[in-house]
mmCIF entry with sequence, helices, sheets and N, C-alpha, C, O atoms, coordinates in Angstrom:
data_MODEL
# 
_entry.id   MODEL 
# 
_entity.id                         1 
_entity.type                       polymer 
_entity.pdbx_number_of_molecules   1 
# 
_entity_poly.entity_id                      1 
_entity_poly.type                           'polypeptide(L)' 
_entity_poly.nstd_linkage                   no 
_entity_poly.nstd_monomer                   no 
_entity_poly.pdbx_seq_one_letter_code       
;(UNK)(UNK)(UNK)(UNK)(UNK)(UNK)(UNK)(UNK)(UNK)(UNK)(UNK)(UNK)(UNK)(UNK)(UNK)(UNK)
(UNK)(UNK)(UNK)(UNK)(UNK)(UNK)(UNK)(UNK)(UNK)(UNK)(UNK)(UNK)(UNK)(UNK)(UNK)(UNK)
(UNK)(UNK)(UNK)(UNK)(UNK)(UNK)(UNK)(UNK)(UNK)(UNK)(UNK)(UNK)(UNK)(UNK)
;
_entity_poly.pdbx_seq_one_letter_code_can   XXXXXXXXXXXXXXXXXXXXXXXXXXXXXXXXXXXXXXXXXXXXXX 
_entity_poly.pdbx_strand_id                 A 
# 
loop_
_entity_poly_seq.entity_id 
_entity_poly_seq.num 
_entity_poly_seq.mon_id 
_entity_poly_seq.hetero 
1 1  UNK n 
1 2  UNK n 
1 3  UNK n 
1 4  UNK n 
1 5  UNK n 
1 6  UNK n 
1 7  UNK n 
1 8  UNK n 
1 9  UNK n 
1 10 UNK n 
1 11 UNK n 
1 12 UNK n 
1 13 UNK n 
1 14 UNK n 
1 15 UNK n 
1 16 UNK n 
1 17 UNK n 
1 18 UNK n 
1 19 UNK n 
1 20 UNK n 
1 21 UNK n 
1 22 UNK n 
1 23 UNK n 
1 24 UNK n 
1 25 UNK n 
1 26 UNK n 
1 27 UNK n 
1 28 UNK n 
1 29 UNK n 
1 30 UNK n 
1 31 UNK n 
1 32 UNK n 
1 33 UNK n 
1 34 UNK n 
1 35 UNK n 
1 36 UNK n 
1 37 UNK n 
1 38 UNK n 
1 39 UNK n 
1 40 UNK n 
1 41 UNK n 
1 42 UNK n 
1 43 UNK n 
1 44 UNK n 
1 45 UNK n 
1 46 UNK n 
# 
_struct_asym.id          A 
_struct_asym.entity_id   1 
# 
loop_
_struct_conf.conf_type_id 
_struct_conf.id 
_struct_conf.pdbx_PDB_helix_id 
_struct_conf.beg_label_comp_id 
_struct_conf.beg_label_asym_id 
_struct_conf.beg_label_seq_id 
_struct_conf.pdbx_beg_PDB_ins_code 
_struct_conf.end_label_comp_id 
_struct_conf.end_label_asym_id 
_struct_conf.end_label_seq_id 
_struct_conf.pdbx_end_PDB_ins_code 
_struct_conf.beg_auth_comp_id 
_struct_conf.beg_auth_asym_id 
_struct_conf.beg_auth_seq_id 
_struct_conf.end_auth_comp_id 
_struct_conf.end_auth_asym_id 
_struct_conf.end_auth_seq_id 
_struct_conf.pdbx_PDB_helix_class 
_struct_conf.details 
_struct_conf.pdbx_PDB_helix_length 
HELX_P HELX_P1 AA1 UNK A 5  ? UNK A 7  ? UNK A 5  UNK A 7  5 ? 3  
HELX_P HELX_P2 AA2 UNK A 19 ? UNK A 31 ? UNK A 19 UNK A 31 1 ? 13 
HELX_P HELX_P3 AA3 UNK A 38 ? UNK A 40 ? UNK A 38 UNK A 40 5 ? 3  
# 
_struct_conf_type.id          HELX_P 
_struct_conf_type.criteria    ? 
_struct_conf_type.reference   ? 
# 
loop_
_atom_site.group_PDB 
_atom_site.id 
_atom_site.type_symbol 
_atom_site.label_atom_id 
_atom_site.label_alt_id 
_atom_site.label_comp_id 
_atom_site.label_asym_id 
_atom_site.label_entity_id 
_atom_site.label_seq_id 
_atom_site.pdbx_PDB_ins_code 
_atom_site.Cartn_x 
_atom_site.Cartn_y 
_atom_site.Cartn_z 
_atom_site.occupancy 
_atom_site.B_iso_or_equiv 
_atom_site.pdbx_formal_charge 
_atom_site.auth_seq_id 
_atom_site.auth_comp_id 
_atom_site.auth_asym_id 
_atom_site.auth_atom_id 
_atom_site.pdbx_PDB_model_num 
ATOM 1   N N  . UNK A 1 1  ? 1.686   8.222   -11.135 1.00 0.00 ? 1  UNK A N  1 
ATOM 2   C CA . UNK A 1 1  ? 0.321   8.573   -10.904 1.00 0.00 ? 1  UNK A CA 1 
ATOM 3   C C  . UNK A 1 1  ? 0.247   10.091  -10.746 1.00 0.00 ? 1  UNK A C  1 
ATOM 4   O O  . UNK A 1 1  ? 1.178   10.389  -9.998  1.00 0.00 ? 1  UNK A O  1 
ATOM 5   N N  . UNK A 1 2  ? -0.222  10.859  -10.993 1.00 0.00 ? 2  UNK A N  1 
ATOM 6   C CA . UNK A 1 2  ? -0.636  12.251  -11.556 1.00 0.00 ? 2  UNK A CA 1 
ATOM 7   C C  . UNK A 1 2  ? -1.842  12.603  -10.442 1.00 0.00 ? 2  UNK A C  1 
ATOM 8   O O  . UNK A 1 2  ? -2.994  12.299  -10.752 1.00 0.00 ? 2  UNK A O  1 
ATOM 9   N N  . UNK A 1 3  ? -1.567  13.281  -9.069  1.00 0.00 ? 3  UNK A N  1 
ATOM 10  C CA . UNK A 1 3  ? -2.229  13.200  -8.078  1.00 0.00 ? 3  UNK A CA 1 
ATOM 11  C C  . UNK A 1 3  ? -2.886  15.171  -7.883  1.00 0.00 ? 3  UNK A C  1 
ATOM 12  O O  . UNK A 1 3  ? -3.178  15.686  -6.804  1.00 0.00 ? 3  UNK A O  1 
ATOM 13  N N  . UNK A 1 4  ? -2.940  15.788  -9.101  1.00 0.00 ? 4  UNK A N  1 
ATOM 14  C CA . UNK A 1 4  ? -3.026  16.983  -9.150  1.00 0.00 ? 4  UNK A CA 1 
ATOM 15  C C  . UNK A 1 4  ? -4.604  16.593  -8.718  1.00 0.00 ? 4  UNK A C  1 
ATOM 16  O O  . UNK A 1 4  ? -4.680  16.224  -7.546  1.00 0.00 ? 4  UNK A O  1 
ATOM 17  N N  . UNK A 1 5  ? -5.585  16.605  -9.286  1.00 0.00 ? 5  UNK A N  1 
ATOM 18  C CA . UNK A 1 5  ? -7.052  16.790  -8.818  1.00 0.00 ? 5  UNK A CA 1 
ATOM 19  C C  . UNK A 1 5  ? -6.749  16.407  -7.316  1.00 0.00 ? 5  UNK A C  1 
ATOM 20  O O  . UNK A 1 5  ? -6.701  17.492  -6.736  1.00 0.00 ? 5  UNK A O  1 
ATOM 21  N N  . UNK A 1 6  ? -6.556  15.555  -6.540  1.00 0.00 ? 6  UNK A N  1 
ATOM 22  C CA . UNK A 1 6  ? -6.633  15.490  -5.250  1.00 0.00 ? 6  UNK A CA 1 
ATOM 23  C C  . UNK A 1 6  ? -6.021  16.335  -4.523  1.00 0.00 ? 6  UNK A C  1 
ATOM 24  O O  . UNK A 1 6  ? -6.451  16.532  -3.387  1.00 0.00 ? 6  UNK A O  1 
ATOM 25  N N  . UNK A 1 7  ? -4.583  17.219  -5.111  1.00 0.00 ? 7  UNK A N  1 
ATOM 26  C CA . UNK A 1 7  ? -4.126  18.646  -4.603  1.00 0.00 ? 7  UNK A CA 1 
ATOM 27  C C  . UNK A 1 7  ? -4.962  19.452  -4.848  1.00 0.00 ? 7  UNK A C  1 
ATOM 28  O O  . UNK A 1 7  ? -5.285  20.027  -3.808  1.00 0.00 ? 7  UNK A O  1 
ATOM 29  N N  . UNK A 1 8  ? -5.540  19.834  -5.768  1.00 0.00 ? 8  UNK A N  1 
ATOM 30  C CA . UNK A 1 8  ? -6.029  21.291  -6.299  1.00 0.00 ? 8  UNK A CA 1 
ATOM 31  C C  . UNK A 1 8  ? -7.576  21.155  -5.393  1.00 0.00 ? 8  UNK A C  1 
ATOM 32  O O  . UNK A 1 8  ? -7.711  21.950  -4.463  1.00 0.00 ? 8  UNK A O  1 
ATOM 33  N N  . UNK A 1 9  ? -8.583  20.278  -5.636  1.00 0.00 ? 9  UNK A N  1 
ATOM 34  C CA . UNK A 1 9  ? -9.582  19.659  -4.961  1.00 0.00 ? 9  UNK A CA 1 
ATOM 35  C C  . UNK A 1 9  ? -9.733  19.476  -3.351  1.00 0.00 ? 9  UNK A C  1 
ATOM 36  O O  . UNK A 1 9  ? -10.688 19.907  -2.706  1.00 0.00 ? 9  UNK A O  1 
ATOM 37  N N  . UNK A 1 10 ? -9.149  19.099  -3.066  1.00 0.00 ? 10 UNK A N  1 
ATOM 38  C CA . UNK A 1 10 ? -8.963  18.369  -1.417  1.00 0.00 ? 10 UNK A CA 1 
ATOM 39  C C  . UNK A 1 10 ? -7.876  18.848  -0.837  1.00 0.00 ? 10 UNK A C  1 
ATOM 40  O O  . UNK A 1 10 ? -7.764  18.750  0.385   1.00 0.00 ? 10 UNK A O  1 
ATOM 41  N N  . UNK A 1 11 ? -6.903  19.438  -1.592  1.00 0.00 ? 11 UNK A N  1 
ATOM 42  C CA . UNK A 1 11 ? -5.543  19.866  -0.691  1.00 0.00 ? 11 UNK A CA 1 
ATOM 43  C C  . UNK A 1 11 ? -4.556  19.175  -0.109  1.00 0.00 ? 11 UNK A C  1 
ATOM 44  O O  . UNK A 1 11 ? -3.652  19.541  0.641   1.00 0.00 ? 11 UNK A O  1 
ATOM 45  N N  . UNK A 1 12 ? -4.963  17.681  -0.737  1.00 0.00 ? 12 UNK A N  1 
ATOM 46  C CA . UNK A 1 12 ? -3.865  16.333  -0.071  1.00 0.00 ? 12 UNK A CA 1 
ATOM 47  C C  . UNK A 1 12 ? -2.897  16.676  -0.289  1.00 0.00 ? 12 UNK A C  1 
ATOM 48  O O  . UNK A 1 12 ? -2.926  17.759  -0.874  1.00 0.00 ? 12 UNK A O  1 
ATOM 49  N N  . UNK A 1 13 ? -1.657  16.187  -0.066  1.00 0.00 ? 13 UNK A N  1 
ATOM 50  C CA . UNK A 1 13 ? -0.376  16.273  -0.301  1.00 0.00 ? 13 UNK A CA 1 
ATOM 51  C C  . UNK A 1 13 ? 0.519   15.264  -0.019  1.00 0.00 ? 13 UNK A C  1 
ATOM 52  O O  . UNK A 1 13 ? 1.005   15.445  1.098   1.00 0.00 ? 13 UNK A O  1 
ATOM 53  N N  . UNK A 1 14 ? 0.984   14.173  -0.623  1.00 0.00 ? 14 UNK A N  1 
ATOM 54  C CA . UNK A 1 14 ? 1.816   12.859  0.118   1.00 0.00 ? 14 UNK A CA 1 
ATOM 55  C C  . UNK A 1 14 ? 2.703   13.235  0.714   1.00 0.00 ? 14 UNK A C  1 
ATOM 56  O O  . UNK A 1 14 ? 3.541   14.102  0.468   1.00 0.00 ? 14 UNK A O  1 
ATOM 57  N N  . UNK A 1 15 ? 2.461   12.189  2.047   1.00 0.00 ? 15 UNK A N  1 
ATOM 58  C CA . UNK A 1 15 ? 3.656   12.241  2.791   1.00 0.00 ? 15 UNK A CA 1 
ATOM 59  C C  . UNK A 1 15 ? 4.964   11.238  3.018   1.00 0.00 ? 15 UNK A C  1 
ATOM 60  O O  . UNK A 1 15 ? 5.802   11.129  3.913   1.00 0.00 ? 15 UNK A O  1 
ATOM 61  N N  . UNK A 1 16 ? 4.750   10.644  1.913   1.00 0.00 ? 16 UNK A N  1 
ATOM 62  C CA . UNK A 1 16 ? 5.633   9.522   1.189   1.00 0.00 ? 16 UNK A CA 1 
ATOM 63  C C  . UNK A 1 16 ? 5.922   9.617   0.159   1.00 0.00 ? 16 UNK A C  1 
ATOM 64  O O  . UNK A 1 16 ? 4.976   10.173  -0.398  1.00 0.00 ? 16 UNK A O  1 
ATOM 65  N N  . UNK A 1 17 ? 6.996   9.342   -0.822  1.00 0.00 ? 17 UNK A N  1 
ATOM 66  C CA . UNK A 1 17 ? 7.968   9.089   -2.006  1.00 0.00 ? 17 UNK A CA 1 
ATOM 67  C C  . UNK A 1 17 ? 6.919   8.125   -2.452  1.00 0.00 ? 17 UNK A C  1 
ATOM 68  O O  . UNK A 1 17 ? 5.987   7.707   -1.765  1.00 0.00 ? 17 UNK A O  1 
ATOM 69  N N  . UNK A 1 18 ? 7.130   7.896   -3.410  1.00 0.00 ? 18 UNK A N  1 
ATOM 70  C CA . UNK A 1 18 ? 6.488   6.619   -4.074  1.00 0.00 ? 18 UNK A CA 1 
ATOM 71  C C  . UNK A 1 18 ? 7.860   5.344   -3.882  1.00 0.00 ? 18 UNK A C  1 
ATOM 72  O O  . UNK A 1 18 ? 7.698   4.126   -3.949  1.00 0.00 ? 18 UNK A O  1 
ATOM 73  N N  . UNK A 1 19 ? 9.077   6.022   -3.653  1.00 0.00 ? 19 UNK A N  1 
ATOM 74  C CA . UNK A 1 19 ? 10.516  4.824   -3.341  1.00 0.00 ? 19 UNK A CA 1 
ATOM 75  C C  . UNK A 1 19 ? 9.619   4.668   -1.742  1.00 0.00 ? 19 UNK A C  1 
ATOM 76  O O  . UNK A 1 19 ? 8.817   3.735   -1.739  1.00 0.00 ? 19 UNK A O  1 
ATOM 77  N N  . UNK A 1 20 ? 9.675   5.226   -0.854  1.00 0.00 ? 20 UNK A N  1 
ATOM 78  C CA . UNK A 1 20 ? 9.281   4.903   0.867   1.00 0.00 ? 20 UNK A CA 1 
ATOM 79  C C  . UNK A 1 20 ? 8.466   3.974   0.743   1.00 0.00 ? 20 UNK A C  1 
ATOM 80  O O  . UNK A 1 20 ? 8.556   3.009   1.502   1.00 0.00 ? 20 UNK A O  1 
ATOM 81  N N  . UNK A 1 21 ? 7.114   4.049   -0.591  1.00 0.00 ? 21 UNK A N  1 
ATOM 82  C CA . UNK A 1 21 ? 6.268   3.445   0.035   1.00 0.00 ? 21 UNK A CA 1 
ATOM 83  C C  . UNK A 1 21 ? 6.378   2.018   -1.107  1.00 0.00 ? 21 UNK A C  1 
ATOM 84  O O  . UNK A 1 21 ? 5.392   1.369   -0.760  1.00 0.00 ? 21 UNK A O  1 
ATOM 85  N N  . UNK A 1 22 ? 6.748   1.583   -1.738  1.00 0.00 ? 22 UNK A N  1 
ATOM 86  C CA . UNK A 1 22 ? 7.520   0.305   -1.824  1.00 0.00 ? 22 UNK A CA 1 
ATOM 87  C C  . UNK A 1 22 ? 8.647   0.033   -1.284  1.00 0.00 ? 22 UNK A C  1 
ATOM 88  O O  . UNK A 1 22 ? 8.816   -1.168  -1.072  1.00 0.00 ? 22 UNK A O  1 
ATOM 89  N N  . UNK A 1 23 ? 9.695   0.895   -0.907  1.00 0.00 ? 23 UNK A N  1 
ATOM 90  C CA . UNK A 1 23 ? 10.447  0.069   0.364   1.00 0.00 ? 23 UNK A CA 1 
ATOM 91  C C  . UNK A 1 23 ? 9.473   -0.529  1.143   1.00 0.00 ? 23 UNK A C  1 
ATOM 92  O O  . UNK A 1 23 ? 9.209   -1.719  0.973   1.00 0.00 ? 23 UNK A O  1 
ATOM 93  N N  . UNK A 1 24 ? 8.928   0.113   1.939   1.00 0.00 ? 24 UNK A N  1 
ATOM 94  C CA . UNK A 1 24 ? 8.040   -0.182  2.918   1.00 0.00 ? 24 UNK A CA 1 
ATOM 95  C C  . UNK A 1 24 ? 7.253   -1.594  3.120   1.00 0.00 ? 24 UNK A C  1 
ATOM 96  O O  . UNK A 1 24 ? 7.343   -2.455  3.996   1.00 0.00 ? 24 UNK A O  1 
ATOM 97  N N  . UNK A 1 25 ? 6.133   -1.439  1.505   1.00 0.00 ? 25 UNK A N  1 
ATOM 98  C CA . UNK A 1 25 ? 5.654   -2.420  0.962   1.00 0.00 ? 25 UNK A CA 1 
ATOM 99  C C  . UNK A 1 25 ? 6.438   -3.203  1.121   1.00 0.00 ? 25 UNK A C  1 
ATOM 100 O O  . UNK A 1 25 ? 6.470   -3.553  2.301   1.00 0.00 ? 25 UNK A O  1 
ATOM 101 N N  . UNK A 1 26 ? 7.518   -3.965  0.169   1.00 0.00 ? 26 UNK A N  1 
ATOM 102 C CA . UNK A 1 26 ? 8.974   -4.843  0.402   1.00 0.00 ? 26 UNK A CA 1 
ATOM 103 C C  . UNK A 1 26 ? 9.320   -4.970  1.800   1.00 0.00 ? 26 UNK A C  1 
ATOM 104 O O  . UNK A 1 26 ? 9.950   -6.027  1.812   1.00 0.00 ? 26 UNK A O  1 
ATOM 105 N N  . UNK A 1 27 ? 9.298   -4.641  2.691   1.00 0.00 ? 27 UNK A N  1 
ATOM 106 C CA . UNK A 1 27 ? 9.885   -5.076  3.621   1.00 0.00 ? 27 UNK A CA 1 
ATOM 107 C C  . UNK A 1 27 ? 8.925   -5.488  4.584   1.00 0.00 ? 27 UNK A C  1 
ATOM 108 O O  . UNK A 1 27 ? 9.426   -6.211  5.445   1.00 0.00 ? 27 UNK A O  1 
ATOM 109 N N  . UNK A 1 28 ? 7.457   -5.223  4.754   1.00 0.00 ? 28 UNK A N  1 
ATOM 110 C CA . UNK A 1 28 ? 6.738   -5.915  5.256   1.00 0.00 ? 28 UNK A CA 1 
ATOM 111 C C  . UNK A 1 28 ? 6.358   -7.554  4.824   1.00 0.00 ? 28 UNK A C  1 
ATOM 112 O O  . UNK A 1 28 ? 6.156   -8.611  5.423   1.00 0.00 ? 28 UNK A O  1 
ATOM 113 N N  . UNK A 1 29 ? 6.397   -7.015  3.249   1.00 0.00 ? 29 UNK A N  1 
ATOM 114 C CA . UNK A 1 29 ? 6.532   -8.759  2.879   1.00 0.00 ? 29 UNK A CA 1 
ATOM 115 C C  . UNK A 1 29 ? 7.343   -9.506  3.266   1.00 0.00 ? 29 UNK A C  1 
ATOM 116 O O  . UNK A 1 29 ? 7.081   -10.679 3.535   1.00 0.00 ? 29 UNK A O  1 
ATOM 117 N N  . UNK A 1 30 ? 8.362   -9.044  3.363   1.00 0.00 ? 30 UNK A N  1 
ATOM 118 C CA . UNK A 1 30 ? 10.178  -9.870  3.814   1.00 0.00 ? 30 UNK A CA 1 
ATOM 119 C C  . UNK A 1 30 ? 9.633   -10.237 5.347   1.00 0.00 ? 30 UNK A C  1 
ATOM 120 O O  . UNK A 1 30 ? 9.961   -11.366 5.711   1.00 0.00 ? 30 UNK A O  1 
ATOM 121 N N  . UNK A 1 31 ? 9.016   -9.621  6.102   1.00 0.00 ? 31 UNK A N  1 
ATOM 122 C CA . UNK A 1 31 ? 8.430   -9.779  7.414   1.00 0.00 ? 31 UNK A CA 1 
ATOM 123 C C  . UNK A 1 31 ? 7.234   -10.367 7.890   1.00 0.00 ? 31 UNK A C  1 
ATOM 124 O O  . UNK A 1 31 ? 7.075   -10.701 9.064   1.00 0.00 ? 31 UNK A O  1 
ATOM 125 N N  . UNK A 1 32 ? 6.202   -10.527 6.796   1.00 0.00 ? 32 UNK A N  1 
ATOM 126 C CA . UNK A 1 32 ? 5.215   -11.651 7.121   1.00 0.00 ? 32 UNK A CA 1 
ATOM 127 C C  . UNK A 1 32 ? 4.747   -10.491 7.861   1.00 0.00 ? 32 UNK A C  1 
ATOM 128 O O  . UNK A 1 32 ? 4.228   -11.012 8.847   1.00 0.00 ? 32 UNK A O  1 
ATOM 129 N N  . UNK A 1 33 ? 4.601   -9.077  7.997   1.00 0.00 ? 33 UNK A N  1 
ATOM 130 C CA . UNK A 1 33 ? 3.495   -8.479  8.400   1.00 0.00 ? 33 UNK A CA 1 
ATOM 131 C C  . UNK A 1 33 ? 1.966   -8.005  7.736   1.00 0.00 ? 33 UNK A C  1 
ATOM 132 O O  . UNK A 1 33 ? 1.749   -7.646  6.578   1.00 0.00 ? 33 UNK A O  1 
ATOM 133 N N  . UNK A 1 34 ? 1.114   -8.114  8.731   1.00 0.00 ? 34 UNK A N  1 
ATOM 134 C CA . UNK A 1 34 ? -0.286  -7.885  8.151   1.00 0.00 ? 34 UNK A CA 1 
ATOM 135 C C  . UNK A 1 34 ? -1.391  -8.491  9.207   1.00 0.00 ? 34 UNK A C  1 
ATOM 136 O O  . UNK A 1 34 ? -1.229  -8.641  10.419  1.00 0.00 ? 34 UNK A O  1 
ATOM 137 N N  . UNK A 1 35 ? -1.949  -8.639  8.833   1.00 0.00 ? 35 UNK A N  1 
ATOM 138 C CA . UNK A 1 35 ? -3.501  -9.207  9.549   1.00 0.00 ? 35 UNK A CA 1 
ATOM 139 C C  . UNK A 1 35 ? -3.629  -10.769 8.942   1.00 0.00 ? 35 UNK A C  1 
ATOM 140 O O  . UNK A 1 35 ? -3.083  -11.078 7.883   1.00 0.00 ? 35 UNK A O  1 
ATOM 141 N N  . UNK A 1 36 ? -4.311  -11.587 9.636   1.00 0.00 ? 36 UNK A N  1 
ATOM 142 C CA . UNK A 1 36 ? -5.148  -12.741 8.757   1.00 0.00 ? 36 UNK A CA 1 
ATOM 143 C C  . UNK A 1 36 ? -6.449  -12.492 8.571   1.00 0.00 ? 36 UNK A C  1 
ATOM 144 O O  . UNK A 1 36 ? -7.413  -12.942 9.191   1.00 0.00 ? 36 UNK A O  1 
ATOM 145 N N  . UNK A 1 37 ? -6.405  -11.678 7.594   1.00 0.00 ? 37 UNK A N  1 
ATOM 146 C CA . UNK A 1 37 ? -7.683  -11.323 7.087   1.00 0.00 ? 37 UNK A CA 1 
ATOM 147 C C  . UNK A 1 37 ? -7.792  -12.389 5.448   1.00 0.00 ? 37 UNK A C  1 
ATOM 148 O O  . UNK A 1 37 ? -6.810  -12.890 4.901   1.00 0.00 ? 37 UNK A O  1 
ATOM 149 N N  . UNK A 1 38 ? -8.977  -12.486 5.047   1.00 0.00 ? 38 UNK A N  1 
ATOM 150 C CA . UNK A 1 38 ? -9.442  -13.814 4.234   1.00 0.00 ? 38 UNK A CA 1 
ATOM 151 C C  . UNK A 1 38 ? -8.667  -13.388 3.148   1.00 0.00 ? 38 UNK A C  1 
ATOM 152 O O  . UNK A 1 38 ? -8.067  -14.386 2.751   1.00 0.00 ? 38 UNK A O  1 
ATOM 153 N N  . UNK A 1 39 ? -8.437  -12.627 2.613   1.00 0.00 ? 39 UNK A N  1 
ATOM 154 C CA . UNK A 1 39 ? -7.674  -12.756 1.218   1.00 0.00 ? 39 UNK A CA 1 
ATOM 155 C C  . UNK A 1 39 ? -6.630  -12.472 1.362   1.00 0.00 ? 39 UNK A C  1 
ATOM 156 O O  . UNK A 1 39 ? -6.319  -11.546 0.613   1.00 0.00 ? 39 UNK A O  1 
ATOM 157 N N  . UNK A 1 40 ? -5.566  -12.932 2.213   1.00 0.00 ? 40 UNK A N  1 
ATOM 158 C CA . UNK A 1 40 ? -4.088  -13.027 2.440   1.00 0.00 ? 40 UNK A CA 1 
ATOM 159 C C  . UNK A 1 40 ? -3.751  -14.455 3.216   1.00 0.00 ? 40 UNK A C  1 
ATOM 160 O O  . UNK A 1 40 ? -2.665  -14.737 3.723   1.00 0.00 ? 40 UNK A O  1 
ATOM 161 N N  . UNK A 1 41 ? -5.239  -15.503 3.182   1.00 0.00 ? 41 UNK A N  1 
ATOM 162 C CA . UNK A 1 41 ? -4.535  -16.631 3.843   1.00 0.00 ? 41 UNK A CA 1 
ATOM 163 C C  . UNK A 1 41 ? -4.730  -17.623 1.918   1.00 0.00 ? 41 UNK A C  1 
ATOM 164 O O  . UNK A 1 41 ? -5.044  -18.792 1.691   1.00 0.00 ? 41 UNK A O  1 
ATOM 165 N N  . UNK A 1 42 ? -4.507  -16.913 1.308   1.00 0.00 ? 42 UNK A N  1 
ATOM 166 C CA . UNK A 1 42 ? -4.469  -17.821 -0.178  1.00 0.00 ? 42 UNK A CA 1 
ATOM 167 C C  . UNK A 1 42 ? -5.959  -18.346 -0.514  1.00 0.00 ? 42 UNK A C  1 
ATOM 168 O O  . UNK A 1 42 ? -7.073  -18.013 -0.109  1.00 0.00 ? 42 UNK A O  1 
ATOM 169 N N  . UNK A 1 43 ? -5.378  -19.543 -1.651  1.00 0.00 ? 43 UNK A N  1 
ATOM 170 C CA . UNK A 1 43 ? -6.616  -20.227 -2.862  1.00 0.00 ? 43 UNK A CA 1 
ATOM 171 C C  . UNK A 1 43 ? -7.370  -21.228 -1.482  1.00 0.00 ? 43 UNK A C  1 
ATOM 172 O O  . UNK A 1 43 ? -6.634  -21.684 -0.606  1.00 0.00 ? 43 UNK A O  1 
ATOM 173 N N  . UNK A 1 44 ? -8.655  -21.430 -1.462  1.00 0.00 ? 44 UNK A N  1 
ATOM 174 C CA . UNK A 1 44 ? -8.975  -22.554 -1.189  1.00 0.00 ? 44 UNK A CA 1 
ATOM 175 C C  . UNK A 1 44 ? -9.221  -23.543 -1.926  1.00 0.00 ? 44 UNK A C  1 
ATOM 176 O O  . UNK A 1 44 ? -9.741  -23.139 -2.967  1.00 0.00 ? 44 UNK A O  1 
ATOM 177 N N  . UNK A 1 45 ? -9.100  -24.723 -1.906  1.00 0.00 ? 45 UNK A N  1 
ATOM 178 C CA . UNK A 1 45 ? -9.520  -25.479 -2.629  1.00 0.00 ? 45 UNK A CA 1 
ATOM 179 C C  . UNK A 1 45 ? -10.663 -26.593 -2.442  1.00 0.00 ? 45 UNK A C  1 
ATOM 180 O O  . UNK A 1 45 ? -10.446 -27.189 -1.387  1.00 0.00 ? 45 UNK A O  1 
ATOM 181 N N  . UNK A 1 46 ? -11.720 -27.045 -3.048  1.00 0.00 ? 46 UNK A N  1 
ATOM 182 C CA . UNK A 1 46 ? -13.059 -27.164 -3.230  1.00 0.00 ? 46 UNK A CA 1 
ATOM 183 C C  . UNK A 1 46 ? -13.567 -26.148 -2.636  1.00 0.00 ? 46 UNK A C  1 
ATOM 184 O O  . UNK A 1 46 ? -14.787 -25.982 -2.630  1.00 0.00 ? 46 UNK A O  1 
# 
């Protein structure tokens, strides 16, 4: 992802790897962390 307009523009700057932040990602999944918020408890059905 090519994050120059949000440097040059806004002055952001990540403070994560793009590797940190799928480790990260990955290992919260491995951990069942998050919220029960409605679109992480799955399909309903009828």
């Amino acid at each position: 992802m090519d994050c120059t307009r949000a440097r040059v523009e806004l002055g952001w700057r990540p403070v994560r790897t793009a590797t940190q932040v799928v480790e990260e990602f990955l290992l919260g999944m491995r951990e069942g962390a998050g919220e029960e918020t409605e679109p992480m408890r799955g399909r309903k059905v009828g």
